[in-house]
N, C-alpha and C positions, 0 to 999 in steps of 0.2 A: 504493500500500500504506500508506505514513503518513497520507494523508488517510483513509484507511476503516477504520486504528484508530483514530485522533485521533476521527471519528465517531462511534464505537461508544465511545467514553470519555467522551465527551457525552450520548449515548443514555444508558448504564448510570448516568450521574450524575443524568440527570434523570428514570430511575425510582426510583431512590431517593429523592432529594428530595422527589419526588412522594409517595411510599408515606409518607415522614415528615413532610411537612408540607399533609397534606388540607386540605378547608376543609369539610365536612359541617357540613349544619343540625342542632341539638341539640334535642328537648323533652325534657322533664323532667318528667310527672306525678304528683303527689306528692298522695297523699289524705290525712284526716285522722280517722285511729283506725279506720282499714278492716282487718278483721280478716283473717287468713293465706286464712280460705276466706270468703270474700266474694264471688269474682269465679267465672267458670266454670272457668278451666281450675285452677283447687283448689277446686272439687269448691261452687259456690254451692247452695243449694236454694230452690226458694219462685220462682224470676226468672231470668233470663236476660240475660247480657250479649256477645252476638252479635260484638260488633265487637273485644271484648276477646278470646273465644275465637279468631278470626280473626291478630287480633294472634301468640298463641302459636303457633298454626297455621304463621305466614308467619317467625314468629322464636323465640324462647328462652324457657324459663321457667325461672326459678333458685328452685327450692326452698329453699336453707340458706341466704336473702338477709338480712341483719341492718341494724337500724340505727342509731344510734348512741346512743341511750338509749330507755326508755320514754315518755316526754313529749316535747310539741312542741317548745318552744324547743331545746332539745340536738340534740334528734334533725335539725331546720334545722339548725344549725349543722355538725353532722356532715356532712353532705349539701354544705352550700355552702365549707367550707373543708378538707375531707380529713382531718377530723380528730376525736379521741375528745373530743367537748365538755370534754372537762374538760383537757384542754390548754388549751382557747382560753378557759379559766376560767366556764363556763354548766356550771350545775348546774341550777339549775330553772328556771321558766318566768316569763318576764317578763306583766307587764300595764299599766293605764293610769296607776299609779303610781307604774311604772318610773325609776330615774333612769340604767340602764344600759341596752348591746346588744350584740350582737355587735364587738367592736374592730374600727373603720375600719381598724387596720393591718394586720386579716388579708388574705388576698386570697383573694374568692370567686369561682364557678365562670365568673359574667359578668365578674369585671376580668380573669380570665384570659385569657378569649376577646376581652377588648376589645385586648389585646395583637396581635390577630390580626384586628382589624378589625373584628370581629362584630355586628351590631347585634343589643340585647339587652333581652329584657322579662320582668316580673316580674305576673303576673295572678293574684291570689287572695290567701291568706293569709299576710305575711310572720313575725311571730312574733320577730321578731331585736331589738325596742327598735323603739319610737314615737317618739322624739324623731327632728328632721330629719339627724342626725349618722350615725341607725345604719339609716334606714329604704333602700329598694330604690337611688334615684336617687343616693345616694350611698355606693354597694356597687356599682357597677359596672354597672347598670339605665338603659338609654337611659326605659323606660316602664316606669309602676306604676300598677293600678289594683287596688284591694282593700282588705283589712283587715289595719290593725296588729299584731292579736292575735286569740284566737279565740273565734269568733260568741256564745259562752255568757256573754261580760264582756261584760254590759249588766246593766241593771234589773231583765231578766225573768229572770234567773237565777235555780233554785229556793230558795236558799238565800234570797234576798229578797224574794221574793215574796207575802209576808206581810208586810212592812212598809210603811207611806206612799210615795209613790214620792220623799221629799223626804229621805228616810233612804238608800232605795234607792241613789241615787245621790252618796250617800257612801262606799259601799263601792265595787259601780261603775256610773262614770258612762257616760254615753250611747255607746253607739259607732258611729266614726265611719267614712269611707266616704273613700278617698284615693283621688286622681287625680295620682300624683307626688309632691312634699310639699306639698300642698294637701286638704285636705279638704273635698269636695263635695258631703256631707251630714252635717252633725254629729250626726245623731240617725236612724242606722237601727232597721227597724221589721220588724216580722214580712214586710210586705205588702213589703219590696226584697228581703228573704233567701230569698223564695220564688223569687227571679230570678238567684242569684248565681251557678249552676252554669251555668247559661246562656249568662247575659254573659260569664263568663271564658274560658267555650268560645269566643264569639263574636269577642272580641279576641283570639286565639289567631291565628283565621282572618283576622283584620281585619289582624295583624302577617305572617302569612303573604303576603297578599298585597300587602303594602304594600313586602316589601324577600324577592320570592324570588328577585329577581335578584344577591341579596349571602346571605353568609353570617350566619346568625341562632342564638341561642338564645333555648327563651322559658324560662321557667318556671312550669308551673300549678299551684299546691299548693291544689287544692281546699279552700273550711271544709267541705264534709262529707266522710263522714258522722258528724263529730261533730255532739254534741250543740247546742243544739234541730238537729232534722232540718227540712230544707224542702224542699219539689221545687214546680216549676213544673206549670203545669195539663198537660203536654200528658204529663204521667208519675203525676200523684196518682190513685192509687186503681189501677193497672194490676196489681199484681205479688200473687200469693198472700204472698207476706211480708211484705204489710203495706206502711206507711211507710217502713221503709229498702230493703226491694228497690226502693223505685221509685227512692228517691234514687241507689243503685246503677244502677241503669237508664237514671239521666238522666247522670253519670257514665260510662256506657260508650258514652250517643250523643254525648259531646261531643268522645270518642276517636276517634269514627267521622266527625265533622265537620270534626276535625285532619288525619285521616287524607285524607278527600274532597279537601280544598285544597291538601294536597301535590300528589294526582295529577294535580288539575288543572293546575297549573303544572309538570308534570313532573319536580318533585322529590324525588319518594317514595323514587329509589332514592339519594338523596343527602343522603337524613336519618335519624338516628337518633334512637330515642322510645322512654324507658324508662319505666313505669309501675310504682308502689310505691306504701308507704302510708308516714307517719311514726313508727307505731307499731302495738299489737294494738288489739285492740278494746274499749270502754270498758264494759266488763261487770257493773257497776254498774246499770245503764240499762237494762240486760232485753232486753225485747222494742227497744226503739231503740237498740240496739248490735249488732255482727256479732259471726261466730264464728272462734274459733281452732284449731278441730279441724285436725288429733288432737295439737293443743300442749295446754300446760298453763298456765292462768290467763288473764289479757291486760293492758290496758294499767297502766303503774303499778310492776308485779313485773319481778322478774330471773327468772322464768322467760321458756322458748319464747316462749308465747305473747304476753311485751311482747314481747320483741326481736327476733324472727323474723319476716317481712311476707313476701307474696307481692311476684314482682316477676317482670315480662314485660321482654324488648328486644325491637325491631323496628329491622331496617336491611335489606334486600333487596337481596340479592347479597352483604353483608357476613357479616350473622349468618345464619346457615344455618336452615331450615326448620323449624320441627317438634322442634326439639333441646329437652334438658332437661337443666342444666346443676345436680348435687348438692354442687359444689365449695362452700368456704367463702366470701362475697363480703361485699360490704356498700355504702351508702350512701358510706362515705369512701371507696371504690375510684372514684367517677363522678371527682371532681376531676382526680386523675393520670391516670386512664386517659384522658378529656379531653386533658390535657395530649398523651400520647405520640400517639395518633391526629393531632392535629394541630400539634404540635412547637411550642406555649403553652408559654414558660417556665415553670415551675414558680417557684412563692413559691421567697426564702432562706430557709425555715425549714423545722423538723423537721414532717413531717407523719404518718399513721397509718395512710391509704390506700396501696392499691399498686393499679400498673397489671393491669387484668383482662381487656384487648384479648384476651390466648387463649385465655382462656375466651368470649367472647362471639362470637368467630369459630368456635369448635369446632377449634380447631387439637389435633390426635390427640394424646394424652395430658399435655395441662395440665391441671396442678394449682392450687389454692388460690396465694397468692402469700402465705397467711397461714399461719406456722406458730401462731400463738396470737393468738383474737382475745377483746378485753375488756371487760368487763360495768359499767361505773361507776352510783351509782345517782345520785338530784339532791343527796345530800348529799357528792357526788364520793367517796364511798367506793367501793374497788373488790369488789364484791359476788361477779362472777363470771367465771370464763374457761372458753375453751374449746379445747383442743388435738385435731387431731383430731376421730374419732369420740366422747371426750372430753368432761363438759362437771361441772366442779367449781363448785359455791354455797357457798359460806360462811356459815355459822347464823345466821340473819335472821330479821327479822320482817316479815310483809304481810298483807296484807287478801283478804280472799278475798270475791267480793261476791255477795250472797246481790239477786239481779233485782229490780227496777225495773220501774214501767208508764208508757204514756203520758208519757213524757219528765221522769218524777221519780224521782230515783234511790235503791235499795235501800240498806238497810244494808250497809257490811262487815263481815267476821267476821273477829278477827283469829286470825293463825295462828301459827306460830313455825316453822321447817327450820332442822336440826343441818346439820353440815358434810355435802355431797351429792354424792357422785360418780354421773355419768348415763351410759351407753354410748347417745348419740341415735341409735345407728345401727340397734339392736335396740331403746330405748324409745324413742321420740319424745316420750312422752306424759311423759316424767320422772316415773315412780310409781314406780321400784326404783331407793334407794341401794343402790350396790354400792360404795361405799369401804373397806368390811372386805375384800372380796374381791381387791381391788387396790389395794392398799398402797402400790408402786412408784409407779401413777398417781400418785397423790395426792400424792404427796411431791414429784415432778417439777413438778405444778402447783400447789404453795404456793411453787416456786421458781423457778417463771414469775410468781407473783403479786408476791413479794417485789421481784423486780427492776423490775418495773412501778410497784410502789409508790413505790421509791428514781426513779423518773423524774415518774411525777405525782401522787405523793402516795397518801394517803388521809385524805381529809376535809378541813375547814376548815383547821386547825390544821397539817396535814403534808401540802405542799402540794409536797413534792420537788420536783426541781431543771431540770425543764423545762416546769414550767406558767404559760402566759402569761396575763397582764391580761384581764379582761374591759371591754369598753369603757365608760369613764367620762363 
């Protein structure tokens, strides 16, 4: 009898431990300025993305998925350290004349997992600071191959394009093509950018197979479909939508390529793969930008359409089927929820995400873990929140961009919004302030704002009392 409780005290310990400390494989794909409906399962038109529809199919689509600013560099940083960019002091977006990035002393989503053994990679666009201090390999990246910054910082940016190229490249200069901290071409060119959605598909698989016998994350942050758009020959010219369905297209086979080399190595049912963009879609650019229906605006603004992305999980047998998950969530949720899946110490610091594991498993009536989530813009002023079905703007100014052809972008129009209260649950589209009608609201979330502010500020100058260093 004491042997076969003693037994069973060891059994029940080592399910537990088990349940707390998994070791699943992580990807992470991360596009760049892919708009809310882009993809099929929100509603693409013009193209087809098969393997992505699939995906939803086999796992979750989270509708009210946010990310953590409307531009790259914040929105990375959110994503890889748990956190409301402007904590981790990134407001806007670094380039080749950067002298900052991301603070080495934050800990991102690969040192957390390197705590736990993981071998870790970094393929496609990092965005976090070019110098060797803040780039991938030393952020917790066993591998990196890709771009420092994003594909439009070169020469042939429109904005230069009309000058000698000996001017050109004083504003910016060539860009460059990393293999680690090493750069292995210092002067990419239209004719390599035709092949990037490819190769970083290809090293994906290349890292798949190189370490499915351990536990792995990668991370693929696609450069498109931002701007200049490229696709490889075996997607140019397929899709009614022109140039960017195809890029999208070439994008959902590389999902489908990820996918292929799990199965074959039998590890599909021991990996999770979240798929998201960094922001809305760059709508400036017309016809070579996506759509954000039935949001409102896209990349850039504090409305929906910046900060709200489409976002797929896939895990089989974990995340349940088919499900559709309207809870509140976001890009700073991947860090911790990370973490609790696989019992990764969490950093000693304050972070912003929370664990979303019940939501992504479908556990019967999980909620948000977010009673109020927050709007910073690049000038770290806190713009907009949102509690609830809820969602208050504070009287701004933005641009509203009147399309663009052929990869040269439209004017903006600028606008101006008084203080805005939204109910997204009956508008989505934010076209009716109702803050006269609901007073109480409003008053509640100028006092969710306030307390927010007194922690990280607003703006340059008021920088409240828990915002840390951007790296120097």
């Amino acid at each position: 009898m004491r042997f076969s409780i003693l037994l069973l005290l060891l059994v029940v310990h080592h399910s537990v431990f088990a349940d707390e400390s998994q070791t699943p494989n992580f990807i992470v794909v991360f596009c760049d300025d892919m708009g809310y409906a882009d993809i099929g399962p929100f509603g693409a038109e013009g193209y087809e993305t098969p393997h992505l529809d699939q995906m939803a199919a086999e796992g979750m689509k989270f509708t009210d998925f946010y990310v953590g600013r409307s531009f790259c560099s914040p929105s990375r940083a959110a994503l890889m350290t748990g956190c409301i960019p402007t904590r981790v002091g990134i407001g806007g977006n670094f380039g080749p004349k950067s002298t900052t990035g991301l603070n080495p002393d934050e800990m991102t989503i690969a040192e957390l997992l390197k705590q736990k053994g993981y071998a870790t990679a970094c393929f496609g666009k990092w965005h976090l600071g070019h110098l060797p201090k803040f780039l991938p390999p030393s952020q917790g990246f066993d591998e990196f191959y890709g771009l420092p910054y994003s594909n439009d910082m070169w020469p042939f940016h429109p904005g230069v394009r009309h000058l000698p190229m000996e001017e050109r490249i004083k504003r910016w200069p060539h860009l460059p093509l990393y293999e680690g901290t090493t750069v292995i071409n210092p002067q990419v060119m239209a004719d390599d950018q035709v092949h990037f959605t490819t190769q970083f598909a290809q090293r994906a698989v290349q890292f798949i197979d190189k370490h499915h016998d351990k536990p792995f994350f990668i991370y693929l942050p696609n450069c498109q479909p931002h701007v200049p758009l490229f696709v490889s020959d075996k997607y140019e010219g397929k899709t009614a939508r022109g140039l960017y369905g195809d890029v999208i297209s070439e994008i959902d086979w590389g999902v489908g390529q990820i996918i292929a080399a799990l199965k074959k190595h039998g590890i599909d049912e021991n990996t999770c793969i979240i798929f998201s963009s960094d922001n809305g879609p760059w709508l400036s650019y017309g016809d070579h930008a996506g759509s954000a229906k039935p949001l409102r605006e896209g990349k850039g603004t504090n409305f929906e359409g910046g900060f709200r992305v489409s976002c797929l999980m896939r895990w089989p047998g974990k995340i349940p089927d088919g499900q559709v998950c309207s809870e509140v969530a976001g890009t700073i949720d991947v860090l911790p929820t990370i973490s609790k899946i696989t019992g990764a110490p969490l950093p000693n610091k304050k972070l912003d995400g929370k664990n979303i594991s019940d939501l992504m498993f479908g556990k019967e009536g999980a909620k948000s873990p977010h009673e109020v989530f927050y709007h910073y813009d690049g000038g770290n002023r806190l713009m907009a929140l949102r509690r609830g079905k809820w969602k208050l703007m504070f009287a701004q100014a933005y641009s509203s961009p009147i399309g663009g052809t052929g990869g040269i972008p439209g004017q903006g129009q600028r606008r101006e919004i008084e203080l805005s209260l939204f109910d997204l649950e009956s508008d989505i589209g934010e076209t009716t302030n109702v803050a006269a009608q609901h007073p109480e609201v409003v008053a509640q979330l100028k006092k969710d704002a306030d307390a927010m502010r007194r922690k990280l500020g607003d703006g340059k100058e008021n920088v409240g009392t828990e915002r840390r260093p951007i790296g120097q």
